[in-house]
N, C-alpha and C positions, 0 to 999 in steps of 0.2 A: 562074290561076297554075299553071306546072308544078309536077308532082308532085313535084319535086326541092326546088325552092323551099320548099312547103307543108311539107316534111320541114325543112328548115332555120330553116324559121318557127316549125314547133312547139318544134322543138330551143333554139333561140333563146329563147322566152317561156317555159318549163316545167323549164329546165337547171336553175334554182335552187329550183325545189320539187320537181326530181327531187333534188336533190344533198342538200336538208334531208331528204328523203325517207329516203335510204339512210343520212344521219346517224345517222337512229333507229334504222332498222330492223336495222341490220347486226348492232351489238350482240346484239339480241335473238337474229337467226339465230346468233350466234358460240356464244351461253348453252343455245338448243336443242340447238346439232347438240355442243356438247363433251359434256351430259348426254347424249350415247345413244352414247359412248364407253366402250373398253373401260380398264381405271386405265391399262395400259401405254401406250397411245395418248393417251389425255388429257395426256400428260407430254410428247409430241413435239408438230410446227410443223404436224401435218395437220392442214385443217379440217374432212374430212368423215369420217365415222368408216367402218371399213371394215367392221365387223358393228354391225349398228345393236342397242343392249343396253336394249331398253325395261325390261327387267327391274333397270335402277338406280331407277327410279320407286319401286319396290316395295320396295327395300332402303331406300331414307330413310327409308319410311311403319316400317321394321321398326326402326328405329333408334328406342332408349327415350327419352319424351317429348313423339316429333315429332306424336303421335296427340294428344296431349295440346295439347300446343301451338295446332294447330288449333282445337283445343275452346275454348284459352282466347281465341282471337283471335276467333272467332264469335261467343262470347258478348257482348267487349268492345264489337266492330263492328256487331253488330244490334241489341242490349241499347241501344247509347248511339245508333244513329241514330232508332230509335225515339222513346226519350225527346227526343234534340233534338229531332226536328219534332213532336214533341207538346208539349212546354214553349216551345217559337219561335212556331210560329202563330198564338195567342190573342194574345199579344203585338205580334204584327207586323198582327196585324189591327186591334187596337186602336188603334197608331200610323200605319196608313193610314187609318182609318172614322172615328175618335171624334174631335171637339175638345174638350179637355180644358184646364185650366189648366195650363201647365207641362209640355205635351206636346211643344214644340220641346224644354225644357230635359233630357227625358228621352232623346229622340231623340238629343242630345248626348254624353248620357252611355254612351248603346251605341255611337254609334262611337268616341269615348275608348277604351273598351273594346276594340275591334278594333285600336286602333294600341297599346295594353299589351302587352308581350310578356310571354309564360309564363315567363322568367326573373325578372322581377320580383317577382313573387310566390308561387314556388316555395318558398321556404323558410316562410315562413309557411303556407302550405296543408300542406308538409310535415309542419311541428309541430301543426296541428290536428288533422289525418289518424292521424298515428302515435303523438301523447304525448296527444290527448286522448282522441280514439277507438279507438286502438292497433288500427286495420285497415291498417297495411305488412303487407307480404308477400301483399298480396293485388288484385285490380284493382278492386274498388267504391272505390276515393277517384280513382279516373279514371271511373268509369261516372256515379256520384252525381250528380255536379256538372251535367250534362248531362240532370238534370231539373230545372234550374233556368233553360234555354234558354242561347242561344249568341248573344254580339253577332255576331257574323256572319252566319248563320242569321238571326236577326231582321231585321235589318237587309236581305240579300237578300230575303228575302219582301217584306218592306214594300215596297221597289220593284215588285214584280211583283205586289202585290194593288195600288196605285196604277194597275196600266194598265187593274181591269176597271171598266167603266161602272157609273155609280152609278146608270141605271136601274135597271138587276137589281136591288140590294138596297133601291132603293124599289118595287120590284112585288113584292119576298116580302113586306117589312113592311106596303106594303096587304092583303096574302092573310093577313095578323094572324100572321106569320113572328117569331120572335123572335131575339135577335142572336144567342146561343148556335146559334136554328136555322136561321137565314140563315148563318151560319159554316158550319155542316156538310151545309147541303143546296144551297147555291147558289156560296159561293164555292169549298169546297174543290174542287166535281170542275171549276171553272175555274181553279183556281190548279194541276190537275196539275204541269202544268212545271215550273214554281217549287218544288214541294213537291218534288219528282223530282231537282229539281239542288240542293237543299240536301240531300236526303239521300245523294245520292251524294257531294257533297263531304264529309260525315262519316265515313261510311262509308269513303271512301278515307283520310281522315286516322287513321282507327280502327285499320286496320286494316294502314298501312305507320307506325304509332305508334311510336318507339324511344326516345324522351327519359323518357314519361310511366312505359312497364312497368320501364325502367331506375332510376328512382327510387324507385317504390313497391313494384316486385314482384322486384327482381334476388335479394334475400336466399331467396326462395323460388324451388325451380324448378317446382312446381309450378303457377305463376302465370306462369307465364313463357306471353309471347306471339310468334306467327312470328317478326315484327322482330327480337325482342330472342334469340330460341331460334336462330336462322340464325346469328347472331354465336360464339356456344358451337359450334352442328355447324361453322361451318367451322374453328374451330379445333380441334376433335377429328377432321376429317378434311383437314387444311389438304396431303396429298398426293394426296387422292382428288376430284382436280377436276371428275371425271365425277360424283361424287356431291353437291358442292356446287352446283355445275352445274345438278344435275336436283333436287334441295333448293330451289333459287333459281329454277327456275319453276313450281315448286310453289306458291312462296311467292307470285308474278306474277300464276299464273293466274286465279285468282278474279277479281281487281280488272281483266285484260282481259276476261274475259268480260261483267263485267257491267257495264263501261263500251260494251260491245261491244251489246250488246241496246240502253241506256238510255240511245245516245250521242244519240239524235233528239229524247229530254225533254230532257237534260243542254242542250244547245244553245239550245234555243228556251229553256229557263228563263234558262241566262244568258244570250241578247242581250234576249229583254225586259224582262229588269230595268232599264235603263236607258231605256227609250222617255219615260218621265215620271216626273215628282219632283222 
């Protein structure tokens, strides 16, 4: 095939996942390059800035609360993916290992659970959270609950402890392994994957959260987390686009970075969750 051809063939098969390609990606560059703008210049049609202003980074970070903010969104996003995959996995392991009476009708009942929307029951958590235990204005009535596992989470594991062979955990329990220690010494470091994309999907949802701090923590700003503290700075700086700008990949970067490292667990966890079950 001429070289001209091979150019037209690629162009041909790749035009549409170049095109969803720069869908995504443009935005982002749009969000970089206005954050390293100067204010006067973020207000006109340039796209590239003519003195690159790294030093708006620094001015968010100086801006009161944004330090704080942080704090509270780390806490939220680590604090609760912890707890999920430690309250999920005992659970998910039991509904792939054990046969139990009533173990279909339990399995039912967590996915039930993942088709429940957080609307539904918002108000009622609300009044336990606030009129019983009177913890509003604060983020443990979103952290708490998430040591009590996650249909979702359970549920994704459970698929993915289903694909490892049941040899294995009949050669630890002949080696006199017990199920607490065949959990933690045979299946988890096979379940990496699985455990890796359940907790980044917490972790992502933790931490781009805006329904749950807006409910319990808005009264306080103290409690306030990125999601919900981003909505305040832009409105306190809704003419300084170069600073909401670089605010708002502030708020981004974490979550590409470290889907960026843990995109090769994230993957393989979710496509073998589906292989068997």
């Amino acid at each position: 095939m001429a070289p001209r051809k091979r150019l037209l063939h690629w162009i041909a098969v790749h035009a549409l996942g170049v095109a969803a390609a720069l869908f995504f990606v443009l935005p982002f560059v749009f969000v970089g390059l206005t954050s390293l703008m100067s204010d006067e210049q973020a207000l006109t049609r340039d796209l590239v800035p003519d003195t690159w202003e790294w030093g708006n980074y620094a001015a968010v970070f100086r801006v009161e609360g944004f330090a704080l903010w942080w704090r509270n969104t780390l806490l939220y996003a680590g604090l609760g993916t912890v707890l999920t995959v430690v309250s999920s996995v005992p659970v998910a392991y039991a509904l792939a290992r054990f046969r139990f009476r009533g173990r279909r009708l339990v399995l039912m009942l967590v996915v039930a659970m993942m088709m429940l929307p957080p609307q539904v029951v918002v108000i009622p958590m609300y009044l336990f959270w606030a009129k019983q235990l009177d913890l509003s204005g604060s983020l443990w009535p979103l952290i708490v609950p998430m040591a009590f596992g996650d249909a979702f989470s359970i549920f994704l594991l459970r698929q993915f402890l289903l694909t490892i062979p049941d040899e294995y955990l009949d050669a630890a329990r002949v080696d006199g392994c017990g199920e607490l220690r065949t959990l933690l010494r045979v299946v988890l470091p096979m379940a990496r994957p699985g455990v890796a994309a359940v907790a980044l999907f917490q972790f992502f949802y933790a931490w781009n959260d805006y329904f749950g701090p807006q409910i319990y923590a808005s009264e306080n700003p103290a409690a306030w987390t990125l999601s919900y503290g981003l909505e305040s700075f832009k409105g306190a700086h809704h003419t300084d686009w170069n600073l909401t700008m670089a605010a708002t990949v502030l708020v981004m970067a974490p979550v590409v970075v470290v889907f960026f490292f843990a995109q090769k667990a994230f993957v393989e966890g979710v496509t073998l969750t589906g292989v068997k079950g």
